[in-house]
C-alpha positions as CSV (number, residue, x, y, z in Angstrom):
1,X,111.3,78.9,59.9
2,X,107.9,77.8,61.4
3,X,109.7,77.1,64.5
4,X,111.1,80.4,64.5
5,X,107.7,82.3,63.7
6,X,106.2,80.2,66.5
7,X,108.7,81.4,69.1
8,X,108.3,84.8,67.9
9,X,104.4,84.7,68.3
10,X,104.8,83.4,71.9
11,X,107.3,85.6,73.6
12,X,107.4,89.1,71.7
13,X,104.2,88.9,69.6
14,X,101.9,88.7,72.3
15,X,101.3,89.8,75.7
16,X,99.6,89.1,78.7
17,X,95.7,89.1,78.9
18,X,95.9,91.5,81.6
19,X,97.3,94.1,79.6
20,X,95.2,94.0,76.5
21,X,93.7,97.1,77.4
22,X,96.5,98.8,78.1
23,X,97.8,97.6,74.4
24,X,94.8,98.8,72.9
25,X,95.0,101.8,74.5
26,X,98.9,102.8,73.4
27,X,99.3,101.0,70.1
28,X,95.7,101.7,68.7
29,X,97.5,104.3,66.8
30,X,101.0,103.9,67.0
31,X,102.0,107.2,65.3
32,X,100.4,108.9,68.6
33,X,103.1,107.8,70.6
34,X,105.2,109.9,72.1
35,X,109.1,109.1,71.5
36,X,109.9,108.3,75.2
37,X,108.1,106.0,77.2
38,X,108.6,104.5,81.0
39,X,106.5,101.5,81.8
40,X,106.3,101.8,85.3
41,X,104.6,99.2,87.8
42,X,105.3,96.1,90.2
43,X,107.7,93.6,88.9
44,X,106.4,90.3,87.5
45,X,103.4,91.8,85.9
46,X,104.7,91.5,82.2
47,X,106.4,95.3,81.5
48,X,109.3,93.4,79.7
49,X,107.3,91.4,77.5
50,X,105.0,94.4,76.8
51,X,108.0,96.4,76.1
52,X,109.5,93.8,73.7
53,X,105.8,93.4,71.9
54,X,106.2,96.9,71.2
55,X,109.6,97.4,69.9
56,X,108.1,94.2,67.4
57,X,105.3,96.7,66.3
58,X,107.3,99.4,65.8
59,X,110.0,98.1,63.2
60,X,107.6,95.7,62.0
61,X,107.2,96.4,58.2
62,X,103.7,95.0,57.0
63,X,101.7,95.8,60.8
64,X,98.5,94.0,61.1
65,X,96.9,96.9,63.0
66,X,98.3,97.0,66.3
67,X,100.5,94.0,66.0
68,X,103.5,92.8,64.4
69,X,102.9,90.5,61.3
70,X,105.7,87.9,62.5
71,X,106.2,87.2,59.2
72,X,108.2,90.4,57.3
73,X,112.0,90.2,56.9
74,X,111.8,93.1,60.2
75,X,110.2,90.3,62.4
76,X,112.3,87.7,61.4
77,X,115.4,89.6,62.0
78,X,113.4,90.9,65.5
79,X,112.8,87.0,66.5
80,X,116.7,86.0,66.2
81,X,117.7,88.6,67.7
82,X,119.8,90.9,64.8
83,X,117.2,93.4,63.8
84,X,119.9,96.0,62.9
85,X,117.5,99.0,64.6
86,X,117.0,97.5,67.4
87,X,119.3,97.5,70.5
88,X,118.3,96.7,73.9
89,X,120.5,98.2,77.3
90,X,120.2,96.0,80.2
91,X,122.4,94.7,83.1
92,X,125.8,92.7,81.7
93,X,129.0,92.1,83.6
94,X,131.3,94.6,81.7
95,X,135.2,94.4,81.5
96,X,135.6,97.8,80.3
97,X,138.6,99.7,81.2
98,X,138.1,103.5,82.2
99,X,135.9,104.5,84.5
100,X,134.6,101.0,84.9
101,X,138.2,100.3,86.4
102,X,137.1,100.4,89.9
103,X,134.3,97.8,89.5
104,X,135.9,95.5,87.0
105,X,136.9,93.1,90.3
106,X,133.7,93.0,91.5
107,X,131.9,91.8,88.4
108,X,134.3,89.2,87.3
109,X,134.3,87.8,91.5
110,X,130.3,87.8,91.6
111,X,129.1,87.5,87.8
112,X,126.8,89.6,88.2
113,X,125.8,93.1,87.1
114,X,124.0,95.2,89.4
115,X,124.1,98.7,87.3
116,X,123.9,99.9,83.8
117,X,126.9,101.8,83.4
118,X,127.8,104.9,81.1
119,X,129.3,103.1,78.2
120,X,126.5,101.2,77.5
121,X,124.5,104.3,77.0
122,X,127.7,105.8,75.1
123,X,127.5,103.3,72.8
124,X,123.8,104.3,71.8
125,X,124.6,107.7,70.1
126,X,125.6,106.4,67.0
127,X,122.7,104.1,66.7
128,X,120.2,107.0,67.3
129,X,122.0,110.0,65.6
130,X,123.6,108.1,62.5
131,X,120.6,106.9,60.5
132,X,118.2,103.7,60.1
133,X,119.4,100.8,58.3
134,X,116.0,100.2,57.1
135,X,114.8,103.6,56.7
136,X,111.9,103.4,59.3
137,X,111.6,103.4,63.7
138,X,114.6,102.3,65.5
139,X,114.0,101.3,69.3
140,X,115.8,101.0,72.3
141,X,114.8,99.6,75.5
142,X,116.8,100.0,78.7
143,X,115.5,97.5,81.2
144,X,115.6,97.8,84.3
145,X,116.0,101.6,83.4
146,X,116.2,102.1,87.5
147,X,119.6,100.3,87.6
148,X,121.6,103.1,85.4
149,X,123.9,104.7,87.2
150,X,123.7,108.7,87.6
151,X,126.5,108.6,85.2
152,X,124.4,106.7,82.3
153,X,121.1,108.1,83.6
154,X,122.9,111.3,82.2
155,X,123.9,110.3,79.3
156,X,120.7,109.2,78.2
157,X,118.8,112.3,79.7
158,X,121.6,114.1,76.8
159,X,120.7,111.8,74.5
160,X,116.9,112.3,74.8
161,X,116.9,116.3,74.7
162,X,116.9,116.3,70.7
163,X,116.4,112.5,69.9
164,X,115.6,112.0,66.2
165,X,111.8,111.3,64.7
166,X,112.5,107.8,64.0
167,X,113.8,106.9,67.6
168,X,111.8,105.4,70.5
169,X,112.9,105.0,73.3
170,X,111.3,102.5,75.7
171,X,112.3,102.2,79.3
172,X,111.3,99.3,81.8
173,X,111.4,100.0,85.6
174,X,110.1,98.6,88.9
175,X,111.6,101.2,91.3
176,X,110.8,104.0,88.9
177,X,110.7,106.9,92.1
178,X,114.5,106.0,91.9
179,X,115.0,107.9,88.3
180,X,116.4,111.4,87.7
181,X,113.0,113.9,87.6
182,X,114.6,115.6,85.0
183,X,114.7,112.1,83.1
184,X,111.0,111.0,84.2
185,X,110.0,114.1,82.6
186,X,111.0,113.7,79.5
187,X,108.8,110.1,79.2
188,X,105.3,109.3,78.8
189,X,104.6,107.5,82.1
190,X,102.8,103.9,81.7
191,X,101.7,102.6,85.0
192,X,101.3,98.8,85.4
193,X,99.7,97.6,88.4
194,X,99.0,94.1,89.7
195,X,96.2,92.5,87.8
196,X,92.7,91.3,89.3
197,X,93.2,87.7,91.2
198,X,90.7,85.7,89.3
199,X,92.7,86.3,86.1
200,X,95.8,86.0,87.6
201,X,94.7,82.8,89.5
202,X,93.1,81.8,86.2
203,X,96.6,82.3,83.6
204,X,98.7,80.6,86.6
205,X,96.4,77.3,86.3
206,X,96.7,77.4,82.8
207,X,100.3,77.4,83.0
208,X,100.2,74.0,85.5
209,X,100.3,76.0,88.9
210,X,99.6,73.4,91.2
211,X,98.8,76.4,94.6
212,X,98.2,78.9,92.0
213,X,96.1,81.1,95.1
214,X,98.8,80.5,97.7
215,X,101.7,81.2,95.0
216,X,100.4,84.1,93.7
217,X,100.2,85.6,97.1
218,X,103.5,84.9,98.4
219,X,104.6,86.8,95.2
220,X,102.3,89.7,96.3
221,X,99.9,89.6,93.1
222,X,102.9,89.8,90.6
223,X,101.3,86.1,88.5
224,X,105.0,86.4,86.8
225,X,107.5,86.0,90.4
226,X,104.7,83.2,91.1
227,X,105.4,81.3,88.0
228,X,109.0,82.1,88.3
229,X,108.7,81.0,91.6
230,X,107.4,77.7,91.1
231,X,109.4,76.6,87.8
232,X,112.2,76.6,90.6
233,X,110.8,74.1,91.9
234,X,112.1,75.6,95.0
235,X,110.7,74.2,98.8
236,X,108.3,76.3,100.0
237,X,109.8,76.8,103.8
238,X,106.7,79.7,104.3
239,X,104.4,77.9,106.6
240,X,108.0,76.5,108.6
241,X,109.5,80.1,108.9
242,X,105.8,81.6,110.0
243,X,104.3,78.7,112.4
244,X,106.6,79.3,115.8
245,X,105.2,83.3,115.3
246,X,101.9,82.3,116.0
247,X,102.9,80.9,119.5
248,X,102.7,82.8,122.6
249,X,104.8,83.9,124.3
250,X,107.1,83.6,121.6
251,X,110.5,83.1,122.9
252,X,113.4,84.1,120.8
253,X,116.1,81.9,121.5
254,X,113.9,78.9,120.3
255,X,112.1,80.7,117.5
256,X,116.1,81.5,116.1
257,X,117.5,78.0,116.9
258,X,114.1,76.3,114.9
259,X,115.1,79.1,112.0
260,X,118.3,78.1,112.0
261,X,117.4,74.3,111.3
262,X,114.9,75.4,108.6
263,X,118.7,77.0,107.0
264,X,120.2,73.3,107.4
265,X,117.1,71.1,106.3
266,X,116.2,73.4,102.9
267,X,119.7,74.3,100.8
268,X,117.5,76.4,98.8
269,X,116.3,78.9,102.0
270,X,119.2,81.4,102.5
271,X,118.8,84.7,105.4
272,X,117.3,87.0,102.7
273,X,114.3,84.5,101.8
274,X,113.7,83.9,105.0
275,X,113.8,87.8,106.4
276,X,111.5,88.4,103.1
277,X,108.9,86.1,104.4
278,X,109.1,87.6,108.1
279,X,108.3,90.4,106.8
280,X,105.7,89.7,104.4
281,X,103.9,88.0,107.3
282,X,104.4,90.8,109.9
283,X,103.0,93.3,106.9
284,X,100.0,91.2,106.8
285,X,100.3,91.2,110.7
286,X,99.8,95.3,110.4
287,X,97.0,95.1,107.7
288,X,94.9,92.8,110.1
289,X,95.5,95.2,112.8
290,X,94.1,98.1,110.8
291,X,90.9,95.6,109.8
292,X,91.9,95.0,106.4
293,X,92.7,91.8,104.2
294,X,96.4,89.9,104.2
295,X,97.8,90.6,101.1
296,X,100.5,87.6,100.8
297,X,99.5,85.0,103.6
298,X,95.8,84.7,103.1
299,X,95.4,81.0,104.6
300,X,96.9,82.8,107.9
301,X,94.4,84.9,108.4
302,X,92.6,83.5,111.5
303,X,96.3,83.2,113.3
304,X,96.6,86.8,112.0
305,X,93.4,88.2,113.5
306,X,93.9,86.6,116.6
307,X,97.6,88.0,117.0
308,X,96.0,91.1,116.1
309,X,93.6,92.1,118.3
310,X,96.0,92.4,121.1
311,X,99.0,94.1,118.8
312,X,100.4,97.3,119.4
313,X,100.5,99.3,116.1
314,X,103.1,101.2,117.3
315,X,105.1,98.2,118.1
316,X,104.7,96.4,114.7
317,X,105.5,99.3,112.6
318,X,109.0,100.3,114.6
319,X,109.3,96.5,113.9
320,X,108.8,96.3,110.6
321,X,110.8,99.2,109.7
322,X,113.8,98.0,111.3
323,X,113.6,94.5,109.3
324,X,114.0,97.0,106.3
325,X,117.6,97.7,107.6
326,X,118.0,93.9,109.1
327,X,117.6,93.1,105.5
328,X,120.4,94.9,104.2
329,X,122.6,92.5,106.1
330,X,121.2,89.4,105.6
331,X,123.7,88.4,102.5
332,X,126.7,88.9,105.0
333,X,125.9,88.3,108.5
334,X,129.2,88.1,110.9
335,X,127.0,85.2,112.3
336,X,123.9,83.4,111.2
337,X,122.8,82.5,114.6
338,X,123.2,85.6,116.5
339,X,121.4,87.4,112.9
340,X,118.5,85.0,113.8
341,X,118.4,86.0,117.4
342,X,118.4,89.4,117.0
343,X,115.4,88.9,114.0
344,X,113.5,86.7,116.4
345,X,113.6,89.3,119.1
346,X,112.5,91.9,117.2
347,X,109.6,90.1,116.6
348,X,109.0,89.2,120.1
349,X,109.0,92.8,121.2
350,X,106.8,93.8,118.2
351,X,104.3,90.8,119.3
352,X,104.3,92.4,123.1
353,X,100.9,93.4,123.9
354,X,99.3,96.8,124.1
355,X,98.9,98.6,126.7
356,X,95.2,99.3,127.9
């Protein structure tokens, strides 16, 4: 049982420093909140551990002030996982038959979900209409509430029109533009942003970050994706993928043929991690050009600057929104090569020089 406390305390009990005041701020009195909630923001700044710290608070049966005991027969039940009004909606491969028919091929070939489908939401209205098992809050949490379909967006935006006292709902999204108005509306909006670097920098060297400055950029602020990224233990290919940029004239043939041997030499680099870096470099590319700081390769700055100051603007945004569609095909390319070529020579034109 101490075990079990402990793991409670550690991932639903608590949350991340950067958010205290945010915590304060909601569950300083928790009969104040409002019944629907979206916690918007950037992904890998702790919305789903927030969320989960919450739904602890709410059924939580002996509250010490604005958080969960850990200890009531409610927490223990929340910490294995069985509270009976509780339920959480996220992404699952389904092999439902009906109108899930069409995409039951799909899941089982790829084993993985990519939407949260109708009958998942479906299945919520007798939880939240029937009655609590305990007699207090029931929660739900859909996360990532951006991946329902408009088919179980729908649902739920039904579902929330008359929801009963004693429900919260609790939704999680990154791409939260992407929801129904009509269902935006009907939440409380929670905006997350990226915390300040020195406490990001600061948690990630406390968690054994080795690079915790050059992780967290790559992961654009978001101290979460940089821990994620580094469990992985994955090569870092960044300064590999970025170097032959920074030589001019840059010419495309060899920049994709040195790309392509970064693809043999690293089995963890595939075309989307290595497009995602290209871009995060010629975004920093842009921000140099219009005098202001890289926001994911800061130890390239001086290359940066001196690329910059004979960049066309016009050039390097046409570029960069056409790696936004390169992107898109980077999981299937007819041929890697021939991808790479047509990448590096996009580049190439982007790097041309102005004009004066």
């Amino acid at each position: 049982m101490n075990h079990l406390k402990k793991e409670f305390q550690v991932t639903v009990n608590s949350i991340f420093p950067w958010n205290s005041s945010l915590w304060d701020s909601l569950l300083g009195n928790p009969a104040s909140l409002p019944h629907a909630l979206l916690l918007a923001g950037p992904g890998g700044v702790g919305k789903s551990r927030f969320a989960a710290a919450m739904a602890a608070r709410l059924l939580c049966e002996q509250p010490r002030g604005s958080w969960a005991c850990g200890e009531c027969d409610a927490c223990r039940w929340q910490a294995g996982g069985n509270h009976p009004d509780f339920r959480k909606v996220t992404l699952e491969v389904d092999d439902a038959e009906g109108d899930e028919a069409s995409t039951k091929a799909s899941s089982k070939k790829s084993g993985v979900a990519t939407q949260i489908k109708i009958h998942q939401i479906r299945a919520l209205e007798d939880f939240v209409f029937v009655g609590s098992h305990r007699h207090g809050n029931r929660v739900v949490i859909v996360d990532p509430a951006d991946a329902m379909n408009g088919a179980a967006a729908n649902s739920l935006l039904k579902i929330l029109e008359e929801p009963p006292p004693s429900v919260y709902f609790i939704m999680v999204s990154s791409k939260w533009r992407s929801l129904l108005p009509t269902l935006r509306s009907r939440c409380r909006k929670v905006l997350f942003g990226v915390p300040e670097t020195g406490a990001a920098v600061a948690w990630l060297k406390q968690a054994g970050i080795k690079d915790p400055e050059m992780e967290l950029g790559l992961a654009g602020g978001a101290p979460l994706r940089a821990l994620a990224r580094s469990e992985r233990g994955t090569k870092d290919s960044t300064a590999e993928i970025i170097a032959p940029l920074s030589r001019q004239p840059l010419d495309p043939l060899t920049l994709a043929a040195h790309w392509e041997s970064q693809l043999k030499v690293n089995p963890e680099l595939n075309l989307e991690n290595l497009v995602d870096t290209v871009q995060k470099w010629l975004h920093d590319l842009i921000r140099v050009r219009a005098a202001l700081a890289p926001r994911y390769l800061a130890r390239e700055n001086e290359n940066l600057s001196r690329l910059a100051a004979t960049a066309d603007p016009a050039r390097l945004n046409r570029c960069h929104d056409s790696l936004l569609k390169v992107r898109a095909t980077a999981r299937h390319p007819l041929n890697t090569l021939l991808f790479l070529e047509d990448l590096a020579a996009r580049c190439a034109v982007a790097l041309t020089p102005a004009r004066h």
